[in-house]
MDAnalysis code that builds the backbone (N, CA, C; Angstrom):
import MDAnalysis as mda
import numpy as np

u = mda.Universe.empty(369, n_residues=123, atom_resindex=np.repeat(np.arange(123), 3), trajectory=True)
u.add_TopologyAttr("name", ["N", "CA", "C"] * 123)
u.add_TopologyAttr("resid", np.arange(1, 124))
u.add_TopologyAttr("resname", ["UNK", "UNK", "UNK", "UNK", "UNK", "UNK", "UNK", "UNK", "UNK", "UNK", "UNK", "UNK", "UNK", "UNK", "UNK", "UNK", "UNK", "UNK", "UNK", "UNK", "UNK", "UNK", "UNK", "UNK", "UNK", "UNK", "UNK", "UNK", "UNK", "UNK", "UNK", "UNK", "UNK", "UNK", "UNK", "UNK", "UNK", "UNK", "UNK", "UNK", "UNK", "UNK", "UNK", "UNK", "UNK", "UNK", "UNK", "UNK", "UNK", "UNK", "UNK", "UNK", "UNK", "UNK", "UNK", "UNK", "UNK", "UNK", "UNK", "UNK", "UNK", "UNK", "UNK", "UNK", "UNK", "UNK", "UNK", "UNK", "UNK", "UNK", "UNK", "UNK", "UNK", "UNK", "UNK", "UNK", "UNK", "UNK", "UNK", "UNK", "UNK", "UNK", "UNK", "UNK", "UNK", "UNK", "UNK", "UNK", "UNK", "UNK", "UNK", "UNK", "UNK", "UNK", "UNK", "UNK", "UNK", "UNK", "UNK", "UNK", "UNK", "UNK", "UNK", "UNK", "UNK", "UNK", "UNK", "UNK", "UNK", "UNK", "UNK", "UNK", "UNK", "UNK", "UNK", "UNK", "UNK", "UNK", "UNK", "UNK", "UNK", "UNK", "UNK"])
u.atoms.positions = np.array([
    [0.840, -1.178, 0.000],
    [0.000, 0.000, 0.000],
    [0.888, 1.246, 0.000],
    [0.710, 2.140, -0.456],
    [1.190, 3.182, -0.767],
    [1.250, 3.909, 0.810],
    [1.841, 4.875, 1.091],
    [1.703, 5.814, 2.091],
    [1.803, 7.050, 2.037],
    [1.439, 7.773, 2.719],
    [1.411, 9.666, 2.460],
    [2.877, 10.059, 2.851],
    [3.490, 10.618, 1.072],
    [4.118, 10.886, 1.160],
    [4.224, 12.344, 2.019],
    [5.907, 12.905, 1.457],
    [5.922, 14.024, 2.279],
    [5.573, 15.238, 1.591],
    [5.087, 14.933, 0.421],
    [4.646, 15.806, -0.441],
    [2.911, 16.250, 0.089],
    [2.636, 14.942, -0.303],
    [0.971, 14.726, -0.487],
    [0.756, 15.067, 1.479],
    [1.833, 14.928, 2.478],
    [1.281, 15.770, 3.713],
    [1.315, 17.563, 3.985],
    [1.799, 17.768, 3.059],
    [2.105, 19.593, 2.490],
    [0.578, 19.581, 2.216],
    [-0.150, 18.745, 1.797],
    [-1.454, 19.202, 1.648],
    [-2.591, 19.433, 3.233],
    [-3.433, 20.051, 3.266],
    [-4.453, 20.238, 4.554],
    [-5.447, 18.922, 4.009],
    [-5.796, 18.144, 5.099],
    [-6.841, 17.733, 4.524],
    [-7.832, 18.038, 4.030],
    [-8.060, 18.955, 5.057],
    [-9.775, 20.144, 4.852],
    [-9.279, 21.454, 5.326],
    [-9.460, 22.331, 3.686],
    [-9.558, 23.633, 3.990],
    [-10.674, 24.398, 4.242],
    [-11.022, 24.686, 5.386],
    [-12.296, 25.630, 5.356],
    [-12.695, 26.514, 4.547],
    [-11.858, 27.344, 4.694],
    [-12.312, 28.370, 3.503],
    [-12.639, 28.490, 2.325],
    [-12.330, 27.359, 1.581],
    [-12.908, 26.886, 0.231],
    [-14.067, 26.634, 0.354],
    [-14.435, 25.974, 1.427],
    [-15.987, 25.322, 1.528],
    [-16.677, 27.070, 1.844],
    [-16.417, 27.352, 2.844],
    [-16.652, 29.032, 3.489],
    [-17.261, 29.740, 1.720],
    [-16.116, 29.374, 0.932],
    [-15.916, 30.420, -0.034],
    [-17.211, 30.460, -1.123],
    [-16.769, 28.804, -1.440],
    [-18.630, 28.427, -2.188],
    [-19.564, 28.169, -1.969],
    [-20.194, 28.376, -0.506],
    [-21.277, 28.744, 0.095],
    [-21.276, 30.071, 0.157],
    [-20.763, 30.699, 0.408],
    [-20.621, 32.196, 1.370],
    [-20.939, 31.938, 2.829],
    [-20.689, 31.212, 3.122],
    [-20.942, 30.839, 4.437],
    [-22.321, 30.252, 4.972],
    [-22.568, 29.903, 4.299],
    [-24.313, 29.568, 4.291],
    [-23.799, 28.393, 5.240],
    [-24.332, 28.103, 6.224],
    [-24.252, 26.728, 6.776],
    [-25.174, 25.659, 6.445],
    [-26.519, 26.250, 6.247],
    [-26.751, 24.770, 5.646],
    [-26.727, 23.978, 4.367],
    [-25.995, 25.597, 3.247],
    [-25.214, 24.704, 2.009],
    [-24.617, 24.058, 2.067],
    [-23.418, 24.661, 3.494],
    [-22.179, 23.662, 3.388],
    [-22.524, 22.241, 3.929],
    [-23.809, 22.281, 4.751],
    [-23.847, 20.716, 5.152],
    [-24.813, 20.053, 3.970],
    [-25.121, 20.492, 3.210],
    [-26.018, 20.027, 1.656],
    [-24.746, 19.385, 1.196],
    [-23.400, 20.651, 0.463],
    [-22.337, 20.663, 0.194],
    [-21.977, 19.108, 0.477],
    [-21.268, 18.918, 1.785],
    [-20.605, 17.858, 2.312],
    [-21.267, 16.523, 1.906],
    [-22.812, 16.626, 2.260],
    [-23.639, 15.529, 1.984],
    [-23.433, 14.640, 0.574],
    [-23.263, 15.823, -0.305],
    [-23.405, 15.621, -1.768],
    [-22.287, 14.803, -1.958],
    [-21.169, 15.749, -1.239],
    [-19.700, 15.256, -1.739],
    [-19.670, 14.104, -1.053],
    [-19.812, 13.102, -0.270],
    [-19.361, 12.156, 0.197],
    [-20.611, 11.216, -0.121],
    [-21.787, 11.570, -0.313],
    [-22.412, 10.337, -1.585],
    [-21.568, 10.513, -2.933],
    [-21.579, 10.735, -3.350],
    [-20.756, 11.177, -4.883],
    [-19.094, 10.514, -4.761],
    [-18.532, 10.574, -3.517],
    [-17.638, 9.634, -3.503],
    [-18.005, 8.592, -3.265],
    [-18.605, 8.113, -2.384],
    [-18.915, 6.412, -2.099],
    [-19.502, 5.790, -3.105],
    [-19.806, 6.280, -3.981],
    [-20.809, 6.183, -5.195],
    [-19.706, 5.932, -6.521],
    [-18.274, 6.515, -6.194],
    [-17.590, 6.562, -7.416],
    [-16.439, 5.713, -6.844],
    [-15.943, 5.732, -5.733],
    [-15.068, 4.805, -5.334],
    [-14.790, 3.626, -5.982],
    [-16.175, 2.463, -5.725],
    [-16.067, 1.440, -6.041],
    [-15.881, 1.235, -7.444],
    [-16.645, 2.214, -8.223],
    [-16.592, 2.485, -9.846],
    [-15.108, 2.663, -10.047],
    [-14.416, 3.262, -9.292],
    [-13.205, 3.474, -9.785],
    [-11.974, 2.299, -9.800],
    [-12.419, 1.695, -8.695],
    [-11.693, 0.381, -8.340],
    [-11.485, -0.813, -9.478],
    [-13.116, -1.160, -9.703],
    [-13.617, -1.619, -10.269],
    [-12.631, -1.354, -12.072],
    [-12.618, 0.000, -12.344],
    [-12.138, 0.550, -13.664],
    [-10.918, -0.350, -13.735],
    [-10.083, 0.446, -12.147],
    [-8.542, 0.197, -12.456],
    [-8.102, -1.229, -12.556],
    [-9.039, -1.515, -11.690],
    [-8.566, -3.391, -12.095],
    [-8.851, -3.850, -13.356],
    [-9.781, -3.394, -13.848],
    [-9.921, -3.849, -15.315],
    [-8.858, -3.114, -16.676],
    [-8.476, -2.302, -16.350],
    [-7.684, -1.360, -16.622],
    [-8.560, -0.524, -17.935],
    [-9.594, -0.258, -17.869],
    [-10.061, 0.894, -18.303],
    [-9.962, 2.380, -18.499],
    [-9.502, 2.380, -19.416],
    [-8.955, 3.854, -19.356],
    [-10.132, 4.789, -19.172],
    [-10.848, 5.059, -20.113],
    [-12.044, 5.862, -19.855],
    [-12.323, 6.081, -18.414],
    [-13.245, 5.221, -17.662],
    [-13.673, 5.018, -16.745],
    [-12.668, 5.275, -15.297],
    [-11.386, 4.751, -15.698],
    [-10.187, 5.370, -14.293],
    [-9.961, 6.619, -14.631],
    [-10.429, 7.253, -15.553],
    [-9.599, 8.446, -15.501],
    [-11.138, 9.709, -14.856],
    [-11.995, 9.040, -15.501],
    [-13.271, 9.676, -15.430],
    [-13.662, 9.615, -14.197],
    [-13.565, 8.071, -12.828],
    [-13.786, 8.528, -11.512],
    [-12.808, 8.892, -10.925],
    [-11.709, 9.066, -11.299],
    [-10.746, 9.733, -10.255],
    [-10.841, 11.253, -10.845],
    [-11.201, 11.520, -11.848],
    [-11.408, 12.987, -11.978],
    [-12.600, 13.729, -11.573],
    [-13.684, 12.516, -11.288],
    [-14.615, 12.727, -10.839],
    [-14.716, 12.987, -9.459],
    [-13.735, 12.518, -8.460],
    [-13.733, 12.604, -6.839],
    [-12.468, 13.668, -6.997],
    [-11.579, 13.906, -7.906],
    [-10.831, 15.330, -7.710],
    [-11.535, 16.415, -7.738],
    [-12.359, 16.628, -8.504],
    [-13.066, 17.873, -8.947],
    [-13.970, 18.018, -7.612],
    [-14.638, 17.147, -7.302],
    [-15.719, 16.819, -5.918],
    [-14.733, 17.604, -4.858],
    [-13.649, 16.939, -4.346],
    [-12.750, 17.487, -3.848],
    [-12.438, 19.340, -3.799],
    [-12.042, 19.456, -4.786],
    [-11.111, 20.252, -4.781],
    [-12.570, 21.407, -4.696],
    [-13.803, 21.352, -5.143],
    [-14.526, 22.367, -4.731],
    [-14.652, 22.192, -3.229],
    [-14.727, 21.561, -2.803],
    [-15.199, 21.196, -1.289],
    [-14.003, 21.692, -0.483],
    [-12.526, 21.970, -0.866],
    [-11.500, 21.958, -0.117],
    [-10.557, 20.692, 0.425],
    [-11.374, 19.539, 0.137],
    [-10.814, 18.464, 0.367],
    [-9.394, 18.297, -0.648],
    [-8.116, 19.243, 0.175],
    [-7.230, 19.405, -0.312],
    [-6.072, 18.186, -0.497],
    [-5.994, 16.898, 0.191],
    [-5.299, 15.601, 0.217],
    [-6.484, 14.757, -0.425],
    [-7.625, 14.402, -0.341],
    [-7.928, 13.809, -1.534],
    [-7.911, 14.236, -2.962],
    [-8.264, 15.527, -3.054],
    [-7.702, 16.213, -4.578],
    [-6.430, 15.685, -5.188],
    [-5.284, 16.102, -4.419],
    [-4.072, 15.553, -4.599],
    [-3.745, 14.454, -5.149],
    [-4.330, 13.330, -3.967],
    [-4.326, 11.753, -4.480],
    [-4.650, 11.533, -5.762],
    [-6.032, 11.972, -5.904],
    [-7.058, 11.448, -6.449],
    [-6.282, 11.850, -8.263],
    [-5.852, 13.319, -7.804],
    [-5.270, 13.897, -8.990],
    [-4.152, 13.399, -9.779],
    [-3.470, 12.746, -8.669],
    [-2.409, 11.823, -9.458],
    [-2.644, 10.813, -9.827],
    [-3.458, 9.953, -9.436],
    [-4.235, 8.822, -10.396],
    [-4.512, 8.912, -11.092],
    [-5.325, 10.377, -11.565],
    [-5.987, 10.575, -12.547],
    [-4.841, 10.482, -13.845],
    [-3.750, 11.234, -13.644],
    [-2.288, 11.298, -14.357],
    [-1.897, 10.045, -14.800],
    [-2.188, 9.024, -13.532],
    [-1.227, 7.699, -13.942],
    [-2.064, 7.047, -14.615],
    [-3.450, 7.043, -14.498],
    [-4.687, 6.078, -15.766],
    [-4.529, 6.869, -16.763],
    [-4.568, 8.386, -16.928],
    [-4.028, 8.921, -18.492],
    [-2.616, 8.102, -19.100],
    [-2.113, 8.248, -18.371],
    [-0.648, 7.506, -18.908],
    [-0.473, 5.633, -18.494],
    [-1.656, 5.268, -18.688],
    [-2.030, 3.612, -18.421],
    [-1.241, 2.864, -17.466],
    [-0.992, 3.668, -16.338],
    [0.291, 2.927, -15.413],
    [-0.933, 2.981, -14.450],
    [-2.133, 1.624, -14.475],
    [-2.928, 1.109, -13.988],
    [-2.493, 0.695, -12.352],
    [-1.510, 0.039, -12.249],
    [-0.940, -0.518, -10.967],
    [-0.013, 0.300, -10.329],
    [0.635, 1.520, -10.723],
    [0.647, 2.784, -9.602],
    [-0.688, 3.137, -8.663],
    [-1.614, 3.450, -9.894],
    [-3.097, 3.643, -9.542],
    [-3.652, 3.207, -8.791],
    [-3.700, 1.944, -9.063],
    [-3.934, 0.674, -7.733],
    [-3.515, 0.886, -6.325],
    [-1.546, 1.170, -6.787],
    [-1.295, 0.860, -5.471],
    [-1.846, 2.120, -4.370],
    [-2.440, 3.270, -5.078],
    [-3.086, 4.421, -4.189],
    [-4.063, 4.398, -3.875],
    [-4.920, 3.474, -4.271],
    [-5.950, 3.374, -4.233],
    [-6.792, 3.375, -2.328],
    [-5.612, 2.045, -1.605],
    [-5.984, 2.513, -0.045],
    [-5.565, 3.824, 0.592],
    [-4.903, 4.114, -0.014],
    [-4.512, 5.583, 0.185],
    [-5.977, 6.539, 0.245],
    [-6.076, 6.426, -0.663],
    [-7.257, 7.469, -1.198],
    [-8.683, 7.513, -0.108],
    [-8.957, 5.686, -0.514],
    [-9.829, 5.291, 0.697],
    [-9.269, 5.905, 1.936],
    [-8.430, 5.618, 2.558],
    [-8.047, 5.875, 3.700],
    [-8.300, 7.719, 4.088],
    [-7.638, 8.148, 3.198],
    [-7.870, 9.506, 3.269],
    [-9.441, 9.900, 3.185],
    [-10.158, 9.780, 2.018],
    [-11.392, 10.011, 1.937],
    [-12.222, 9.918, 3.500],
    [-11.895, 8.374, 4.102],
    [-12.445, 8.355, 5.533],
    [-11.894, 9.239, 6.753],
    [-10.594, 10.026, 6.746],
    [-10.413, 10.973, 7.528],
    [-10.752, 12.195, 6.962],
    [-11.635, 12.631, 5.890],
    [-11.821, 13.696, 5.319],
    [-13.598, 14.073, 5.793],
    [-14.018, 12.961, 5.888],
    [-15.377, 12.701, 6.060],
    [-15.474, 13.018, 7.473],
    [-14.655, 12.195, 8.579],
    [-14.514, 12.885, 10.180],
    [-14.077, 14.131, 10.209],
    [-13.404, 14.767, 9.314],
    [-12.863, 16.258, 9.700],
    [-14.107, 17.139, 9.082],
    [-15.131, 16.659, 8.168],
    [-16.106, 17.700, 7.529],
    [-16.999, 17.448, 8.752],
    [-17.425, 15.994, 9.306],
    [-18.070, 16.245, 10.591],
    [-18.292, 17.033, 11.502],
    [-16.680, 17.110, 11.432],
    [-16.383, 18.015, 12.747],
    [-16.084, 19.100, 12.357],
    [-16.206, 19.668, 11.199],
    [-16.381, 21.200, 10.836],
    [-17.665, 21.328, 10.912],
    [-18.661, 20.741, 10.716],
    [-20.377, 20.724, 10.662],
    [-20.913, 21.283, 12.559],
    [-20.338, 20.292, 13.444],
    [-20.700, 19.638, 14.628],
    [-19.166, 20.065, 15.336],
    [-18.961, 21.521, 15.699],
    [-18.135, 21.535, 15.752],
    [-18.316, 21.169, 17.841],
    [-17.478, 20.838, 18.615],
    [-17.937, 20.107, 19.968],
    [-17.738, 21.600, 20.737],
])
């Protein structure tokens, strides 16, 4: 399995202010916002998995660009990242780089989801 490099930890997981920025602060966009974004990943994840093992180009390049873009409006600044370099390595058919980020991504995605929580619900 891949691990977070020291690059990909230069990233925030969750930037507020992005989210702040495309709401205007609306709070209950941003919890619409969040909602959306993390069906829309769980929803593309497996699709994406699914791609890279088959080695589909179309389709790996299309859900990992699909959970970057999700990302990167949301602020979800380390899944963008990830997600973004996959997207690079299924353009350039190096399927099993892709792969090997793949728990990565998962992994991240699930600490991205506790940190939007807890921007929502803050204690």
């Amino acid at each position: 399995m891949a691990e977070l490099s020291e690059e990909r930890k230069k990233e925030p997981l969750f930037d507020p202010s992005r989210l702040t920025e495309v709401s205007d602060g609306d709070k209950d966009f941003e919890a619409d916002l969040i909602e959306i974004y993390r069906e829309t990943c769980e929803q593309k994840l497996p699709l994406l998995e699914e791609a890279l093992k088959s080695k589909d180009k179309d389709n790996s390049v299309l859900f990992s660009h699909d959970i970057k873009g999700s990302s990167a409006n949301l602020g979800a600044e380390r899944v963008r990242k990830i997600s973004g370099d996959m997207e690079m390595n299924c353009r350039n058919e190096d399927y099993d780089k892709a792969l090997e980020d793949f728990p990565l991504l998962n992994e991240q995605l699930q600490a991205t989801y506790k940190v939007l929580e807890d921007f929502l619900n803050p204690s």
